[in-house]
Every structure is written in C-alpha cells, then in structure tokens.
C-alpha angles and dihedrals in degrees: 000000000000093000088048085053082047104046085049099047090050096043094032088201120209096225141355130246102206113200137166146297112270138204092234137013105295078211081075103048099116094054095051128084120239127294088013092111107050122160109259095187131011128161119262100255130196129187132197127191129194091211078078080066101057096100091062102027121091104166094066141016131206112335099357119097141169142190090272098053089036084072086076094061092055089048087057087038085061097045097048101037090048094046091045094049104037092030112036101016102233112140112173098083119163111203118194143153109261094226098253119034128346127000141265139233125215113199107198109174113128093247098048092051088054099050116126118230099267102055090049084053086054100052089048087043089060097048100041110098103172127049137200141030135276091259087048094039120243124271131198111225102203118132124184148287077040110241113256081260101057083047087047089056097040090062087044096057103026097108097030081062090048089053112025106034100025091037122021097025092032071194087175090050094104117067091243094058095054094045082058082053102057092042083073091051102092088197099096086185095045077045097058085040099060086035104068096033085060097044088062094048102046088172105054112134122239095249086058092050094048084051090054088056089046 
C-alpha cells in the first residue's frame, strides 16, 4: 500500500482505471505464458448508455445528452437497483456517470465480485428486455403471463412514462414513430383504426395517441 501511495503521489494521475483481481502480479504479465494470469474477483458491473435511447429520444443523438434525456438513465436506475437488490440480494450497489453518456453500477458484494462468467451472463440475460441492435433490428423479449419482474417495472416506471416519454420526449409525435408504434399493436384492426384517425390529425400529440390505444 505505501508504494501505491508512492507510485500516486509521484505520477499524480487524472483519473483511475479500476480492474480485476487477478491470479499473479499484472506487473508480471509479459513474462508469463498464456492463460497463467487469469482474474480471480471483479465487481459485477452494469452500463447504461443513452445512445439505447435514441429511438425514443428527441431532444438528443448519439453522445449528447440533457436533463430531459437523462430521465431515461434514472428510469433504468430504478429497474436494475431494485431488481439487484429485491431479486438477486446484492446491496452494496455503487452508482456513478460514466463519464459520457449514461451511468454505471458497481455491484461490490463479495459474491458478486466471485461470480464466474456465466452466471454474470445469467443475471444480464434476466434483465435484458430488448434485444438487438439498430443493423439486426430490435426485438422485445416479454412472454406472457410478465414475470413478476416485468409487472414490478411496469409499476416502477408507470408515471416516469406518463411524464418523460409521452411528455417531455412526445416520442410518437412523427409519423414514423407511431407507425413503430403500431407495428407492436398485434390488433391489425385496432392497427388500421388508429391509422387513418391519426392520419387526419398530423399534429396529435403522443399522449393523444397513447389515449386512442387505451
């Protein structure tokens, strides 16, 4: 530790990467053969980036972000902490801004930092709801009856949607956001209904439009 505190105080460093735990001295890397030093702990770490929300954002694109888009990172705050903690019992949960675009959680339990890969796959894999990318089209992963989760979430961000997607973001303002919409509506009468009463109104508003569904 006093050569740490050394090393700092002489190179005075702007920020930190912080890694894992690993099985030898990284300091040694080059002189070891392949697969010698392997990491032994690391904390359970999850990122979210606002450029996931750029299909439904319309204040920013890409990198840029602003207090009304940011909304979108404390919706997914709320999701993921309270699944971690209620679901999976983890509690000592570090959230922090990336430094970019979005925010991390470090997740620093001992268990957490000693799970093997595929569990953490596991754990991703039962929080993640849609799935691909913007090239291979993305896809929502909700069966039914919803998994206690998925109803858990729902409640969680049933007023932040009212507010932040309908009202701050009117994401199905544009023509080629409600059509999106209606894509998701299996009803393809309900669908050609909803259709031709927005085609005569070009201006209605999302929250309208969210009121026709209902």
């Amino acid at each position: 530790m006093s050569r740490f505190r050394k090393d700092i105080l002489k190179m005075n460093p702007s920020r930190f990467e912080i890694g894992p735990v690993y099985s030898t001295n990284p300091r040694d890397r080059k002189t070891l053969r392949g697969g010698q030093m392997k990491p032994v702990s690391k904390e359970l770490v999850f990122d979210i980036d606002l450029t996931d929300y750029d299909d439904i954002r319309t204040c920013c694109v890409k990198a840029n972000i602003c207090a009304k888009c940011w909304a979108f990172v404390t919706m997914s705050i709320k999701v993921i902490d309270t699944a971690l903690r209620e679901d999976f019992g983890f509690e000592h949960i570090l959230w922090v801004y990336s430094g970019r675009r979005g925010a991390h959680a470090w997740v620093c339990d001992p268990r957490a930092r000693n799970l093997p890969d595929e569990r953490r796959r596991a754990i991703a894999g039962y929080l993640e709801i849609v799935r691909g990318g913007s090239q291979s089209g993305k896809k929502v992963n909700i069966k039914r009856p919803l998994h206690p989760h998925i109803v858990r979430s729902l409640e969680l961000l049933k007023h932040d949607f009212a507010r932040t997607t309908l009202g701050d973001q009117d994401t199905f303002e544009s023509a080629e956001q409600a059509e999106r919409l209606l894509s998701l509506l299996p009803d393809k009468t309900l669908n050609e209904s909803l259709r031709r009463k927005w085609d005569s109104s070009p201006d209605r508003a999302s929250t309208s439009k969210w009121a026709d569904i209902d």
